[in-house]
C-alpha positions in Angstrom: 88.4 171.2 204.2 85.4 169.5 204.3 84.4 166.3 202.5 81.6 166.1 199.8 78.9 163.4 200.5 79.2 160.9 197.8 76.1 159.4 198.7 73.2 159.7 195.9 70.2 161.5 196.4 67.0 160.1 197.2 63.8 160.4 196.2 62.7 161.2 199.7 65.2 164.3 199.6 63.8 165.7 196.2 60.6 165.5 197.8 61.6 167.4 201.1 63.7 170.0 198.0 60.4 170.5 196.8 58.0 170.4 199.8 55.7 167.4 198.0 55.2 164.1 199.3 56.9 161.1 198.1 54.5 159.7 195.7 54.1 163.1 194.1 57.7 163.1 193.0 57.4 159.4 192.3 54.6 160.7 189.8 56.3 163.2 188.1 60.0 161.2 187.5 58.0 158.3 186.1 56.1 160.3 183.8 52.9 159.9 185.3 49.8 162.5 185.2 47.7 163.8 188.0 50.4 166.0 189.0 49.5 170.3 189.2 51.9 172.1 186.6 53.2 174.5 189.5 54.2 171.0 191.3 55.5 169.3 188.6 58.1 172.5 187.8 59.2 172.6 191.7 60.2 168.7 191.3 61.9 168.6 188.6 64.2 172.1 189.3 64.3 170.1 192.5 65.7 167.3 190.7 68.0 168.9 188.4 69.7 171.2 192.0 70.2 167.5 193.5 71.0 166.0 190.9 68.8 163.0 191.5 69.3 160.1 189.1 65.9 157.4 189.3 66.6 154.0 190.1 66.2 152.0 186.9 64.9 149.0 188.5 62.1 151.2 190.4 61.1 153.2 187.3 60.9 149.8 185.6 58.1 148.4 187.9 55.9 151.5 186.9 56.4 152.4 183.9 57.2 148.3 182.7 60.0 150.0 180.7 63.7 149.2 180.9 64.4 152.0 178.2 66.8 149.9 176.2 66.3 148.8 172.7 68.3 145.3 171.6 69.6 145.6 167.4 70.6 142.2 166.5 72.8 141.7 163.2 72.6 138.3 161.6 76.4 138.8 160.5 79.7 137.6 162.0 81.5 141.0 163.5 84.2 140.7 161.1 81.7 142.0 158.2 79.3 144.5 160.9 83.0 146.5 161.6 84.0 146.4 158.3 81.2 147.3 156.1 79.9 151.4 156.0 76.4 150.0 155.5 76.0 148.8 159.5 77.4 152.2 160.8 74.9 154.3 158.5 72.0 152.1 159.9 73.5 152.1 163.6 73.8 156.0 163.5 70.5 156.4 162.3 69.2 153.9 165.1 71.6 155.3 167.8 70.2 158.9 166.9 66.2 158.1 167.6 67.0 156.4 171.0 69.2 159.2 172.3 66.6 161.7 171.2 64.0 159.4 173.4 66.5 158.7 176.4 66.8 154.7 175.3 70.0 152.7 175.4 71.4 150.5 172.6 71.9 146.6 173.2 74.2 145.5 170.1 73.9 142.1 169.9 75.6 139.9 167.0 74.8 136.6 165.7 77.9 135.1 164.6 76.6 131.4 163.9 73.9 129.3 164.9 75.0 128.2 168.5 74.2 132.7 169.2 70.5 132.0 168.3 69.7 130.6 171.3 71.7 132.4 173.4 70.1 135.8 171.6 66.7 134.4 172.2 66.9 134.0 176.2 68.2 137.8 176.4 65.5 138.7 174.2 63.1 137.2 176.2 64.6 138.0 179.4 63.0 141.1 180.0 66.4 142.9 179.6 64.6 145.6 177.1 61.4 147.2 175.5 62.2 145.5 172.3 64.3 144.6 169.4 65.6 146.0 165.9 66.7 143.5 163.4 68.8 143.4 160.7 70.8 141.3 157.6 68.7 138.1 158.5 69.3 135.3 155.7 66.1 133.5 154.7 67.0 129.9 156.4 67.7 132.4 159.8 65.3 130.5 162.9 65.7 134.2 164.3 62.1 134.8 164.0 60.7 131.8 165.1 62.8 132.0 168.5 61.3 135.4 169.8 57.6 135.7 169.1 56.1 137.8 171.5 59.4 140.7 171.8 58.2 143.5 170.3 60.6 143.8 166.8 61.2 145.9 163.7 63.3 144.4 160.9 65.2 146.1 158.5 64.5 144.7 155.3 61.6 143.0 153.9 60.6 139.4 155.5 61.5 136.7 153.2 61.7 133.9 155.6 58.1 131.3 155.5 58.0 131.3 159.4 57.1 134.3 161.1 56.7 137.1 158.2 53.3 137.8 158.4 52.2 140.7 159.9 56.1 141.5 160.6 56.6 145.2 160.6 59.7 146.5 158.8 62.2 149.1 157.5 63.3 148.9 153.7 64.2 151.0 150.6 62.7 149.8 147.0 65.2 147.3 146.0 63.3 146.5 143.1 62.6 149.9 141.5 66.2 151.1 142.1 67.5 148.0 140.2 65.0 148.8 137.1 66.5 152.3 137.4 70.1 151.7 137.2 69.8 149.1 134.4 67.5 151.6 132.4 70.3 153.9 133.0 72.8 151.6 131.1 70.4 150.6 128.6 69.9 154.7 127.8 73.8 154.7 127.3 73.9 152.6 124.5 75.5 148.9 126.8 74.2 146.0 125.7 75.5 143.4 127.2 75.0 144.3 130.8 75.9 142.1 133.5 74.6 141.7 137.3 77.1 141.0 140.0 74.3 139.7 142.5 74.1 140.3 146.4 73.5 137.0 149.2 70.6 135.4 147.2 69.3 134.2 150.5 69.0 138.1 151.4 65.7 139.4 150.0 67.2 142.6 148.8 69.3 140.6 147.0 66.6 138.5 145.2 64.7 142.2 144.8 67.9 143.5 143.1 68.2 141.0 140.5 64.5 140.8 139.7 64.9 144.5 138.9 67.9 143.8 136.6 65.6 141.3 134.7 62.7 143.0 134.5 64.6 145.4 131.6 67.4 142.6 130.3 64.1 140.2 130.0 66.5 138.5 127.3 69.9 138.9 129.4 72.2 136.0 128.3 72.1 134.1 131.7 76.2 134.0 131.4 75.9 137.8 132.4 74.8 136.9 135.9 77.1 136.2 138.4 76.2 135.4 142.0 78.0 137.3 144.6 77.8 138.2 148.8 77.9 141.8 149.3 81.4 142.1 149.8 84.5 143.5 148.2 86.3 140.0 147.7 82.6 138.8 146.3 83.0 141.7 143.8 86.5 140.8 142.7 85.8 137.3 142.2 82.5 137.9 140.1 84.5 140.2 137.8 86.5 137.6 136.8 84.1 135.0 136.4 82.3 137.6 134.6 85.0 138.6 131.9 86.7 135.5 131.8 83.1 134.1 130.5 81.9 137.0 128.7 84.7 139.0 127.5 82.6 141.7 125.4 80.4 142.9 128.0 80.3 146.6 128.1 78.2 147.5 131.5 78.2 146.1 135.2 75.4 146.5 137.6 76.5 145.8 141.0 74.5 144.4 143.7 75.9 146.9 146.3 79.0 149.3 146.4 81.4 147.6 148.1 81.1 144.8 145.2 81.0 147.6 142.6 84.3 148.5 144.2 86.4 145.0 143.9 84.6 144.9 140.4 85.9 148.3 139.8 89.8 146.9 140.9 89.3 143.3 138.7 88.4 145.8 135.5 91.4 148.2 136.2 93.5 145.1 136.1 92.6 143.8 133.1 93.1 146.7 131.7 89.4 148.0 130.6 88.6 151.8 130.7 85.7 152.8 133.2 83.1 154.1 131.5 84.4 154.0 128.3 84.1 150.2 127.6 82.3 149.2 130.7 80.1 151.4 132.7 79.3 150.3 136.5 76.6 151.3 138.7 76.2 150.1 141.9 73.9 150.2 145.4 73.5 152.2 148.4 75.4 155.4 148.2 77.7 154.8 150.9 80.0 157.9 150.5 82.8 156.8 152.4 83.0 153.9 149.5 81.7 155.7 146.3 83.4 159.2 146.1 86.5 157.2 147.3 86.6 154.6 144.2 87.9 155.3 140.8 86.3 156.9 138.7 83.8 157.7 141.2 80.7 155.6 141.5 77.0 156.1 139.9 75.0 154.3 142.0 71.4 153.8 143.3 71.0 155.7 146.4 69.1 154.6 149.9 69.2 156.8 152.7 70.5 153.7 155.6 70.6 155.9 158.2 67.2 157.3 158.1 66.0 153.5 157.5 67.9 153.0 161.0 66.0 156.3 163.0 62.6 155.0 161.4 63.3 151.3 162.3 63.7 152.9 165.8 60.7 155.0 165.7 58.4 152.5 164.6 59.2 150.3 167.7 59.3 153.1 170.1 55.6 154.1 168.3 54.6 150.5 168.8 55.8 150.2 172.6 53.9 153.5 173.2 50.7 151.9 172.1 51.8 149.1 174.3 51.8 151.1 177.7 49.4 152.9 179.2 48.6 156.3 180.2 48.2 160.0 178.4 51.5 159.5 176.4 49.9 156.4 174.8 49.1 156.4 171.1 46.1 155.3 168.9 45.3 151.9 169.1 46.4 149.8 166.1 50.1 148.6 165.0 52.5 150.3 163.3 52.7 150.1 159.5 55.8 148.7 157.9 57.3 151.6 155.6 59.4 151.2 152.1 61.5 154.5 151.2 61.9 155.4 147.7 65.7 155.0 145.9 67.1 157.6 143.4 70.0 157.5 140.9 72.7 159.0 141.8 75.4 159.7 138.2 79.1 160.1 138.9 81.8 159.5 136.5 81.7 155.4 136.0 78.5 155.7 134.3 
């Protein structure tokens, strides 16, 4: 028997595979130009019978790219792992960087002693860039990494560091004025709003829609919430315990519709017959699981995620030189429409 060499190849051995000099193959790994097309096609098929692997470090020094990509979540992992809403938005974002050969950094901030620590590996030169997500308006986030290339999902709301931010988010606003038109076209008239995290500016966007159709809405009928299931539950009864004869809920997100959906099946009040709810996001592992089966205001989270991605792999591209480069001139922040989506709760 005779014993494989476990050793990795070399770029000197590609270049003796393909009968090119060092620098050539150097050229074409790195994606560099200059390089004939009949050359190019002997190193790589070279590469691929050798199964040569570039050295990261190397490449970096050319190219001044560590292909990585850092996504920090302003939330404690307890909500990231439990809530649909990050996996959409980490598939989307997972999907672009695998497509474009670029690994992702998760990085969490579970309380304000991580800000600091997130801000050093940020500015460490550890990756290309970063995409961030769920910040809370008081979040110092922004401040600490000026200067990293950054996409944000959601719109900016913080005073520090929002202009000229470039971001990722789905017409909060619009969809609100939707769902609560919705109810309004049913015949409710005493329609609540089961908020999201007021210091979240989707939240703020959300509620704003509400009351731009219930201009008049008793201010009883708003009940201030946190994006979560418990937050739901908790609102519902504040809600019913204080206004008894409402007949519609708008819910700040679906996982809130759902505790509200629990609290009304409780007290024993038929859904949609005397209260209708609607809630946010179109999470289907959520709404075709609840009962009756959500209506709800649909964004697409995981193509938010893949363009979050794209935009900061655009911007880096403008950032490095050579033929790959793009046009001069940052990337534009984008806001995706939202659509009503009618199941069987209203």
């Amino acid at each position: 028997m005779t014993e494989q060499s476990t050793e990795r190849p070399t770029l000197e051995a590609v270049a003796a595979r393909a009968g090119v000099s060092r620098a050539t193959v150097s050229r074409v790994v790195n994606g560099g130009d200059g390089v004939r097309e009949p050359l190019v096609e002997r190193v790589r098929q070279a590469v691929e019978e050798l199964g040569y692997v570039p050295n990261q470090a190397a490449r970096s020094l050319v190219t001044r790219r560590h292909d990585a990509v850092a996504v920090v979540i302003a939330e404690p992992e307890t909500r990231v792992f439990a809530d649909p809403f990050f996996a959409l938005q980490l598939r989307g974002i997972s999907k672009e960087l695998t497509a474009h050969d670029s690994q992702l950094v998760l990085l969490l901030t579970e309380g304000r002693d991580d800000h600091a620590r997130v801000a050093r590996y940020l500015a460490g030169g550890h990756v290309d860039g970063a995409l961030v997500f769920s910040l809370h308006l008081d979040d110092p986030l922004p401040g600490l990494i000026r200067g990293v290339p950054t996409v944000y999902g959601g719109r900016p709301g913080w005073s520090d560091g929002s202009r000229g931010a470039v971001y990722v988010d789905c017409d909060n606003r619009g969809g609100a004025r939707e769902a609560v038109r919705h109810l309004v076209g049913l015949g409710r008239r005493r329609i609540a709003h089961i908020t999201g995290a007021l210091d979240q500016t989707s939240a703020v966007d959300r509620l704003d829609g509400y009351r731009d159709v219930m201009v008049d809405a008793d201010p009883k009928l708003i009940e201030e919430s946190d994006f979560s299931p418990a937050g739901g539950e908790r609102a519902m009864r504040e809600l019913l315990d204080r206004c008894p004869d409402l007949d519609a809920v708008f819910a700040a997100n679906d996982i809130t519709a759902a505790g509200a959906l629990r609290v009304l099946r409780e007290r024993g009040r038929r859904v949609p017959e005397d209260v209708a709810v609607i809630g946010f996001d179109d999470m289907l592992p959520v709404t075709e699981r609840t009962d009756p089966p959500l209506t709800t205001v649909r964004q697409d989270i995981e193509d938010m995620g893949r363009l979050m991605a794209r935009l900061l792999l655009r911007g880096l591209d403008r950032r490095t030189p050579g033929p790959e480069s793009g046009p001069t001139g940052a990337p534009s922040s984008v806001v995706l429409p939202t659509t009503l989506v009618r199941r069987a709760s209203a």
